[in-house]
C-alpha positions in Angstrom: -24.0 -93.9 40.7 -20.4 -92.9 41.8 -19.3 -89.7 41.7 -15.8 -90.5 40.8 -14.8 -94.0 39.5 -11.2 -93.7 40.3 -11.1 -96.3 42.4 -13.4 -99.4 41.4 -15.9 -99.7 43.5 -15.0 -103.5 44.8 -11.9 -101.9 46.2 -12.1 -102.0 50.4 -8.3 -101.8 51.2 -6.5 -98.3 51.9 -6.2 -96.4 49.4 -6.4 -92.9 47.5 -7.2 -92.5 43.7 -6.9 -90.4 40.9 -8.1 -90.2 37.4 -8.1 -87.4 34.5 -10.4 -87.6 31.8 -11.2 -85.7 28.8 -13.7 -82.9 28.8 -15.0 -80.4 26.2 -16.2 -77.7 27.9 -16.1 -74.7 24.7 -19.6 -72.9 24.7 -19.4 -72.9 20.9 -18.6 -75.4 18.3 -15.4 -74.4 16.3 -15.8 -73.0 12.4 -14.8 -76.1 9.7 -11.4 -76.8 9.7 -10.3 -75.9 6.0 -7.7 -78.6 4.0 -6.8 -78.0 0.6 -6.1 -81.0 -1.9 -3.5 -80.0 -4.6 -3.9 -82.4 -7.7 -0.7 -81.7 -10.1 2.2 -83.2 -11.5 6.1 -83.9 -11.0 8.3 -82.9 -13.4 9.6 -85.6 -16.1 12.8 -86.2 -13.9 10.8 -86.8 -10.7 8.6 -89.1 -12.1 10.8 -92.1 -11.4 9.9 -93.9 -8.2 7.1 -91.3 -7.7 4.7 -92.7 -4.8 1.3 -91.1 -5.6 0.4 -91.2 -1.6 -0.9 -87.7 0.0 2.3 -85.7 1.7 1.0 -82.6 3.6 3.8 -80.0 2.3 4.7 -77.0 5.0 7.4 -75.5 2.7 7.8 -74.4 -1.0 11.5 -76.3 -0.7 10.1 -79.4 0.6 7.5 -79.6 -2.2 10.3 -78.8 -4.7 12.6 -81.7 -3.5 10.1 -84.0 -3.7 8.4 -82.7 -7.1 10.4 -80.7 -8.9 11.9 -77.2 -9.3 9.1 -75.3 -11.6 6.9 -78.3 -11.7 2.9 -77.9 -11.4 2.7 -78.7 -7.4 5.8 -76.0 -6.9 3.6 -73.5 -9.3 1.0 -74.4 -6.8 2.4 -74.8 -3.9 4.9 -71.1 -4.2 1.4 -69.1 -3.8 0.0 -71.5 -1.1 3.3 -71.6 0.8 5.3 -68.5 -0.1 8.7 -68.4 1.3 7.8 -64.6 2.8 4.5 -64.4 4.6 1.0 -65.0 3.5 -0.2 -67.9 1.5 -2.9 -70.1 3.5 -1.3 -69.8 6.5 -1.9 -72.8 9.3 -4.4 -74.7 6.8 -3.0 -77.5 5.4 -2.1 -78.3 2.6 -1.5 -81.6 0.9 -0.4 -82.8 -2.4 -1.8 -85.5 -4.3 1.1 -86.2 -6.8 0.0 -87.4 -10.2 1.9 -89.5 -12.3 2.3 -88.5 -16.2 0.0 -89.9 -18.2 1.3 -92.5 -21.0 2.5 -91.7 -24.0 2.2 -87.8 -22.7 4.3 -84.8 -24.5 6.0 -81.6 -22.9 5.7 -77.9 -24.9 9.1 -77.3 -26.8 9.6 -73.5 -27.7 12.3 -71.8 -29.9 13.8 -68.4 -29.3 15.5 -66.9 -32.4 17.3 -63.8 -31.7 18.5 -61.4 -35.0 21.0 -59.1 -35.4 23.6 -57.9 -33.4 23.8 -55.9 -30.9 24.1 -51.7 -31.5 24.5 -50.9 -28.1 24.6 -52.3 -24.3 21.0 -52.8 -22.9 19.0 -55.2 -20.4 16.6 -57.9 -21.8 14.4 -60.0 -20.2 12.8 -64.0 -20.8 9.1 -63.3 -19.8 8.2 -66.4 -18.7 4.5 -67.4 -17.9 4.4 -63.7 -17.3 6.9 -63.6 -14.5 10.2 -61.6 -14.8 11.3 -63.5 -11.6 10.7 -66.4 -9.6 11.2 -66.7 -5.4 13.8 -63.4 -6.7 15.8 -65.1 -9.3 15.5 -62.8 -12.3 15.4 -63.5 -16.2 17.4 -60.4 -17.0 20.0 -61.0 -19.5 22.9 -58.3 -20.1 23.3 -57.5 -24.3 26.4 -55.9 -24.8 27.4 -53.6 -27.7 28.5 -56.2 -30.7 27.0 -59.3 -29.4 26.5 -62.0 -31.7 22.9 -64.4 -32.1 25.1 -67.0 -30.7 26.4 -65.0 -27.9 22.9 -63.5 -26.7 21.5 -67.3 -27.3 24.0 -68.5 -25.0 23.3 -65.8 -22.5 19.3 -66.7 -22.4 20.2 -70.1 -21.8 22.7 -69.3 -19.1 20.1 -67.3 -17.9 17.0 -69.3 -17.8 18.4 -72.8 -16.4 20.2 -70.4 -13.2 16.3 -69.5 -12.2 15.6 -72.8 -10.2 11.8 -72.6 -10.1 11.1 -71.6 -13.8 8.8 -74.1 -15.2 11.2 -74.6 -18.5 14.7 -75.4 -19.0 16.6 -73.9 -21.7 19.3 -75.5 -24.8 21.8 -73.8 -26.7 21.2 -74.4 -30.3 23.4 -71.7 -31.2 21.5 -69.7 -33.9 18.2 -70.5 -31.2 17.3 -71.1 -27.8 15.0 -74.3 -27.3 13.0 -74.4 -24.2 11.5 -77.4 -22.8 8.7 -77.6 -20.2 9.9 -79.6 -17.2 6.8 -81.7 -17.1 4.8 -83.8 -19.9 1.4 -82.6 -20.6 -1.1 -80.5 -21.9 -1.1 -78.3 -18.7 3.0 -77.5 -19.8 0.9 -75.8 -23.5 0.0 -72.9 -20.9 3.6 -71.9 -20.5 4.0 -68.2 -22.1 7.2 -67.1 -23.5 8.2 -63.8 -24.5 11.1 -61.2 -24.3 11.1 -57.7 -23.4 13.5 -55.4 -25.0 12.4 -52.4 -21.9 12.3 -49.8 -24.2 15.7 -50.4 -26.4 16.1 -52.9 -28.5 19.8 -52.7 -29.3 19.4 -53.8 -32.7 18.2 -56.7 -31.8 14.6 -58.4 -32.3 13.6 -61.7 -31.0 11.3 -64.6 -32.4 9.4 -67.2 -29.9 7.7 -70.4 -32.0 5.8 -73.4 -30.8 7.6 -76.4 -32.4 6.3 -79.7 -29.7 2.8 -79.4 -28.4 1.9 -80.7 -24.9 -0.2 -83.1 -24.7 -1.8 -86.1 -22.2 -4.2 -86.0 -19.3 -3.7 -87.8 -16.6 -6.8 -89.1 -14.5 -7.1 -88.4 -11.3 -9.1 -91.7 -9.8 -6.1 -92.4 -8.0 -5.8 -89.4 -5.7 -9.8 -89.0 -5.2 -9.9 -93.1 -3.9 -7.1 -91.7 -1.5 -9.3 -89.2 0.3 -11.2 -91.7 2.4 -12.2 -90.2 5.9 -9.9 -87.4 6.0 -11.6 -83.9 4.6 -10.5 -82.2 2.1 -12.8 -79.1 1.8 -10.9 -77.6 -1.1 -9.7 -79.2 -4.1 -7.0 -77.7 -6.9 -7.4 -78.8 -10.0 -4.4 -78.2 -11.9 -5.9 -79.9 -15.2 -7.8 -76.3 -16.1 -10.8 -77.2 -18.2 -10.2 -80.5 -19.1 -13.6 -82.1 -19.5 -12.3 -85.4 -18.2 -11.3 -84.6 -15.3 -14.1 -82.0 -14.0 -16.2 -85.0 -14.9 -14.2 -87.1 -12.7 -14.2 -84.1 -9.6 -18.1 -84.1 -9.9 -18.9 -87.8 -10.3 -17.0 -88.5 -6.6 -17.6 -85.6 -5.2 -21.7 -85.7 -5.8 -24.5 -83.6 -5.1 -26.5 -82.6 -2.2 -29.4 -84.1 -3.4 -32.5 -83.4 -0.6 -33.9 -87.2 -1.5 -30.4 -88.9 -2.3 -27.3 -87.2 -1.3 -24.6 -88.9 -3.7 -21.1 -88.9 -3.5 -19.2 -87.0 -0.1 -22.5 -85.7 -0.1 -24.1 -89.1 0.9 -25.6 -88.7 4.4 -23.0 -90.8 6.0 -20.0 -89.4 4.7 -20.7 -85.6 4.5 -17.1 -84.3 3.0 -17.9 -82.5 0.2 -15.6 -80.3 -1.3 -15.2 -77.5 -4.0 -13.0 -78.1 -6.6 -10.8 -75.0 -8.2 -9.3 -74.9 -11.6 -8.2 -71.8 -13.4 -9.0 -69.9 -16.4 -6.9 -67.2 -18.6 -8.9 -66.8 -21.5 -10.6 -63.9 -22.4 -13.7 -65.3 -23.1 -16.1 -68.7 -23.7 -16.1 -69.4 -20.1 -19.9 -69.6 -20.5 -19.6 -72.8 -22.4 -17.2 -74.7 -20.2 -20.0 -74.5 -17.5 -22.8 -74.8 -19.7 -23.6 -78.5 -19.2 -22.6 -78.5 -15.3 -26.3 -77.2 -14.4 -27.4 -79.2 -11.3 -23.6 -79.7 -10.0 -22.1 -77.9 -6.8 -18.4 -79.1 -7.1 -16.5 -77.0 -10.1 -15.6 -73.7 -9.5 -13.8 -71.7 -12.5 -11.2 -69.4 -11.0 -10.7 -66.8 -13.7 -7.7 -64.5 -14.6 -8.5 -63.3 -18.2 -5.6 -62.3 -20.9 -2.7 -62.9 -17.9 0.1 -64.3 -19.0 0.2 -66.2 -16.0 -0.6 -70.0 -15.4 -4.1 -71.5 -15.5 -3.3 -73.4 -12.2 -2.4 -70.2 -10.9 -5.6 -68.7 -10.6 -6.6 -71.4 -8.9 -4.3 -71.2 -6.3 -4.7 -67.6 -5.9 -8.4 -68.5 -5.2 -7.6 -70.9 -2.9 -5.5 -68.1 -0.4 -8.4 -65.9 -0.1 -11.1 -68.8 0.1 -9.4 -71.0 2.4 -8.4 -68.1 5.0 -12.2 -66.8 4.4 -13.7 -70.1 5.3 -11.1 -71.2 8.0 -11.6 -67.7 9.7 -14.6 -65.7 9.0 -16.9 -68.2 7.4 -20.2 -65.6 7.5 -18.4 -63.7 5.0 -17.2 -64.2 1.5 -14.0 -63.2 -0.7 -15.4 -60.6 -2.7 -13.4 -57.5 -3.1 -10.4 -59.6 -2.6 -7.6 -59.4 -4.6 -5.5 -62.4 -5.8 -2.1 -62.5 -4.1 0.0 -63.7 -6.9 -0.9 -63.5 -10.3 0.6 -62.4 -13.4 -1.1 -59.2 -14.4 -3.8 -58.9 -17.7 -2.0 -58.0 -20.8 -5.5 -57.2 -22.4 -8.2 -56.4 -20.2 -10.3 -54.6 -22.9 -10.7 -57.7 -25.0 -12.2 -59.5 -21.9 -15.8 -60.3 -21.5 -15.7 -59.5 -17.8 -14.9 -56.0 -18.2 -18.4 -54.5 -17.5 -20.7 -55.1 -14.7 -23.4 -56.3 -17.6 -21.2 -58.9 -18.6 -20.4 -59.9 -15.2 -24.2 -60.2 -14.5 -24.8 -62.5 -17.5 -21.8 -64.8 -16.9 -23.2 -65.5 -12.8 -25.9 -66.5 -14.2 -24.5 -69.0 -16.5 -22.2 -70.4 -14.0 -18.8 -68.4 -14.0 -17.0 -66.8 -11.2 -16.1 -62.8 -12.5 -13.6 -60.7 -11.2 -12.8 -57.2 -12.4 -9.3 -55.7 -13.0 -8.4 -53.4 -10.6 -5.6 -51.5 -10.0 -3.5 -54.1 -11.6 -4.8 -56.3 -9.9 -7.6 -59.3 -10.4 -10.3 -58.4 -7.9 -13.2 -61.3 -7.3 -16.5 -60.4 -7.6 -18.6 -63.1 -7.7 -17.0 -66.2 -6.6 -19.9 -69.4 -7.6 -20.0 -73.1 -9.0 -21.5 -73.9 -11.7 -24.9 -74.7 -10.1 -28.1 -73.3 -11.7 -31.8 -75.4 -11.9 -33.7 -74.3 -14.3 -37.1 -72.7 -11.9 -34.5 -72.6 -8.9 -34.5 -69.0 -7.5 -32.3 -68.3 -6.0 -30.2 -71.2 -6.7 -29.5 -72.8 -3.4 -25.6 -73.7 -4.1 -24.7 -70.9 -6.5 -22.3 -69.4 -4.1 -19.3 -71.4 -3.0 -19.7 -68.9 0.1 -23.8 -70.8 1.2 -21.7 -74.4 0.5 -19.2 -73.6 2.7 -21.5 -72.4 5.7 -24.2 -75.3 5.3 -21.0 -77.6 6.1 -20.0 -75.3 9.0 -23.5 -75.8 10.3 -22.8 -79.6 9.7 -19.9 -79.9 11.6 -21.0 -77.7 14.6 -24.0 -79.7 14.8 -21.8 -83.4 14.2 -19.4 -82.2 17.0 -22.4 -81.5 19.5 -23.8 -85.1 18.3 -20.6 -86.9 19.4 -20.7 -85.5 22.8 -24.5 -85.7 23.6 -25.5 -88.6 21.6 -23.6 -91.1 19.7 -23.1 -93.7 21.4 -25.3 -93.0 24.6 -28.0 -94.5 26.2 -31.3 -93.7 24.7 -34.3 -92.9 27.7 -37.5 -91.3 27.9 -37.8 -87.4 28.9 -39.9 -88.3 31.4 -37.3 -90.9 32.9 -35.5 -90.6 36.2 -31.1 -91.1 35.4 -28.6 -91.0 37.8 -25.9 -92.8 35.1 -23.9 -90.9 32.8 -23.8 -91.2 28.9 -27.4 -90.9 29.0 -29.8 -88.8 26.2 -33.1 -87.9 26.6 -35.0 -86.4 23.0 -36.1 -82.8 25.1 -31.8 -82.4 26.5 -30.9 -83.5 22.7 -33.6 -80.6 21.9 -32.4 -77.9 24.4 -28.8 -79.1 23.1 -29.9 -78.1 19.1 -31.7 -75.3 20.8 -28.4 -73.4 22.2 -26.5 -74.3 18.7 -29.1 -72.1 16.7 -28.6 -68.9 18.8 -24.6 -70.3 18.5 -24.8 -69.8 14.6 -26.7 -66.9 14.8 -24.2 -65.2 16.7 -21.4 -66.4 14.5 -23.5 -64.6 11.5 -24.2 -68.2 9.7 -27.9 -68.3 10.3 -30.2 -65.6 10.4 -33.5 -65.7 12.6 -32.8 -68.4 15.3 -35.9 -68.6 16.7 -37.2 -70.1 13.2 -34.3 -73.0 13.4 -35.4 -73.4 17.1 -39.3 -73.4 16.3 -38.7 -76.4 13.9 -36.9 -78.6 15.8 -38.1 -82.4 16.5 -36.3 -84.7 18.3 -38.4 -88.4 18.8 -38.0 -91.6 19.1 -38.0 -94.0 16.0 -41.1 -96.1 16.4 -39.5 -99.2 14.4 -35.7 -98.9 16.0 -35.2 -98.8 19.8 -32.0 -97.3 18.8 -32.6 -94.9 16.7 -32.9 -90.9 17.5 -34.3 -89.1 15.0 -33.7 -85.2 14.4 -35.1 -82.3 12.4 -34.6 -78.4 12.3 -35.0 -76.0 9.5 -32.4 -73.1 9.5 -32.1 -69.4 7.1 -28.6 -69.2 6.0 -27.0 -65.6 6.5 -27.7 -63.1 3.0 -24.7 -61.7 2.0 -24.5 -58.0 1.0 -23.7 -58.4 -2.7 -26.1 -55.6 -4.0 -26.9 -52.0 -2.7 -29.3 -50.5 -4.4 -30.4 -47.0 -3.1 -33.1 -44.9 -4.6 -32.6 -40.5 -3.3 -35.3 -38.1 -4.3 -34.2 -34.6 -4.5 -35.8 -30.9 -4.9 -35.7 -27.7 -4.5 -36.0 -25.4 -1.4 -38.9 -23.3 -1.8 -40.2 -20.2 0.4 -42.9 -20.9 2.9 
């Protein structure tokens, strides 16, 4: 065997050679690369010559020249991409834009101002529980004598300057009518209010539903479009809609131990989880209730905000996705959401005691308490829960997420010491490269479970390196065949203390 094959071998005339080849060289395999997958509509007047292919977006303006101002992927995409720091930072993030489906109906909303105005005073449109968007504000100036149909001119004025608001706004003169930019029943989520801040002026203000949104679109389209490239976090935009979390879980499949299904088949292996949001107060509970033995649906609450269902989802997806990318021994409880409208009745929620929080895990819902203002996750799970299964083994989106780091640590090490090598005996004499042998493939498995034990993904290494076994297939001359058991990490959810206490007595 050559040492260096820079010059071939049959050469004999002068000469000096010099190749470069590629080498990995890291000691330990990288954590999984997180991608999110934004499923979500264009608004009405984008729809037109819409191409449904992925675009990887890098900047909330380039989502909303493609999509829309204030449409679903720019509600999305202003949380995942904010225009001032944070968001999901270097992991990507592409949109899957869905075309509206047929026949498919946009909320229409009346504002009906009364009275005229006693005195000067500041007003505001609270839309989907924002008084701003990206700094453009809803405030509206009422000055002393104003007319209905001068304040109704100055909320429309007012509401079509802010760019990103989901809604545009027409002057009906005795009423402002407000239209959701996109088609759909997503667009129904869209809350409208005003806020006289304290002084009325005389003046009161009616909102009234008078179009409902309606019209699902499915999302076949944008799954088939995944092929090899990994998406390890989906949004799902369409909330609860039963269709499409049907659709999420029938593609994305289940880690069956006898027959994977779906990205969980054996030779695919990209699973992902999918996020859709929530801002009910309660009935979670029953949106999960049939989802027993699936791993892909995770319900990303924010109960009585005014905010957007979608949302919450992206909020979820900030803390999850920099988790996982970063730190993927830990998990995001205790994390606040970023960016989400705050909860206009947190009493009335079924999450507001640790009781109920314990009851909903264990029917399938993620819970998050409301702290300081704030929406803090507590429990962040799928819906996953077989009946005799203790503890269930994909409850936690945090166990998925490090069973497919272990994966891909282990798939990396598997392209560089076995696929497509030679196969020889351990007890073989090689002087050729690209050469395995089952006892180097073993000491190679060997190394990677003190690697994930060091990383915090495992614990107890020597178990995982007790069980592995590395042979030869006794039917296939090619085949190698692997096994190894492994303990994921625990996570310190509960600490439960027990002090006993007395008194100090004399000798």
């Amino acid at each position: 065997m050559a040492t260096s094959d820079a010059v071939d071998l049959g050469r004999i005339s002068r000469v000096v050679g010099y190749k470069i080849t590629k080498g990995n060289f890291q000691n330990i395999t990288p954590n999984l690369p997180q991608r999110i997958a934004v499923l979500a509509e264009a608004n009405t007047a984008n729809q037109g010559g819409l191409s449904t292919d992925a675009v990887e977006i890098t900047t909330l303006s380039q989502a909303a020249t493609l999509y829309g101002y204030g449409s679903p992927i720019y509600n999305i995409v202003r949380i995942l991409r904010p225009t001032v720091g944070g968001g999901v930072g270097s992991v990507p993030v592409v949109v899957y834009p869905q075309l509206a489906a047929g026949g498919s109906v946009a909320e229409v909303l009346d504002i009906t101002p009364t009275g005229t105005a006693t005195d000067n005073a500041t007003h505001t449109v609270l839309i989907g529980g924002r008084e701003n968007v990206e700094g453009q504000s809803y405030n509206f100036v009422v000055a002393k004598s104003d007319t209905v149909a001068l304040i109704t001119a100055k909320i429309t004025d007012i509401i079509n300057g802010v760019l990103g608001s989901p809604m545009t706004c027409a002057d009906a003169t005795t009423k402002a009518t407000l239209t959701a930019k996109w088609t759909g029943v997503t667009s129904n989520a869209i809350t409208v209010e005003i806020l006289t801040n304290g002084k009325p002026a005389g003046m009161s203000y009616a909102v009234a539903s008078t179009a409902t949104g309606a019209g699902v679109p499915a999302v076949t389209t944008s799954l088939n479009k995944f092929g090899s490239d990994w998406n390890t976090i989906v949004i799902n935009s369409y909330n609860s809609e039963s269709a499409v979390l049907n659709e999420l879980e029938a593609f994305n499949g289940i880690p069956d131990p006898t027959t994977p299904t779906g990205r969980y088949s054996s030779i695919i292996v990209k699973p992902f989880i999918a996020l859709f949001g929530n801002t009910d107060k309660t009935g979670w509970e029953s949106i999960m209730a049939a989802r027993t033995l699936e791993v892909t649906n995770s319900i990303c609450p924010a109960p009585s905000s005014k905010g957007q269902p979608m949302e919450a989802a992206a909020n979820m997806a900030v803390l999850f996705s920099n988790q996982a990318n970063n730190n993927p021994h830990l998990d995001v409880a205790a994390k606040f959401y970023p960016d989400m409208p705050t909860a206009s009745d947190w009493s009335g929620s079924d999450m507001r005691e640790y009781s109920q929080r314990d009851s909903l895990v264990k029917l399938g819902v993620t819970t998050v308490d409301f702290v300081q203002n704030k929406f803090q996750v507590q429990d962040f799970i799928t819906s996953y829960r077989p009946d005799g299964e203790t503890p269930p083994q994909f409850r936690y989106c945090r166990n998925i997420m490090l069973d497919l780091n272990v994966f891909f640590g282990y798939h990396l090490l598997e392209e560089i010491h076995v696929v497509d090598h030679a196969i020889a005996s351990d007890t073989d004499v090689v002087n050729v490269s690209k050469v395995v042998k089952p006892k180097q493939w073993k000491s190679v498995v060997r190394a990677y479970a003190e690697q994930l034990s060091q990383k915090g993904l495992i614990a107890d290494a020597p178990f995982m390196q007790d069980s592995i076994v590395v042979s030869l297939s006794t039917s296939n001359p090619d085949r190698l065949e692997t096994f190894f058991r492994y303990k994921r990490s625990g996570f310190a959810r509960i600490s439960s203390t027990t002090a006993e206490a007395g008194f100090n007595f004399g000798e």
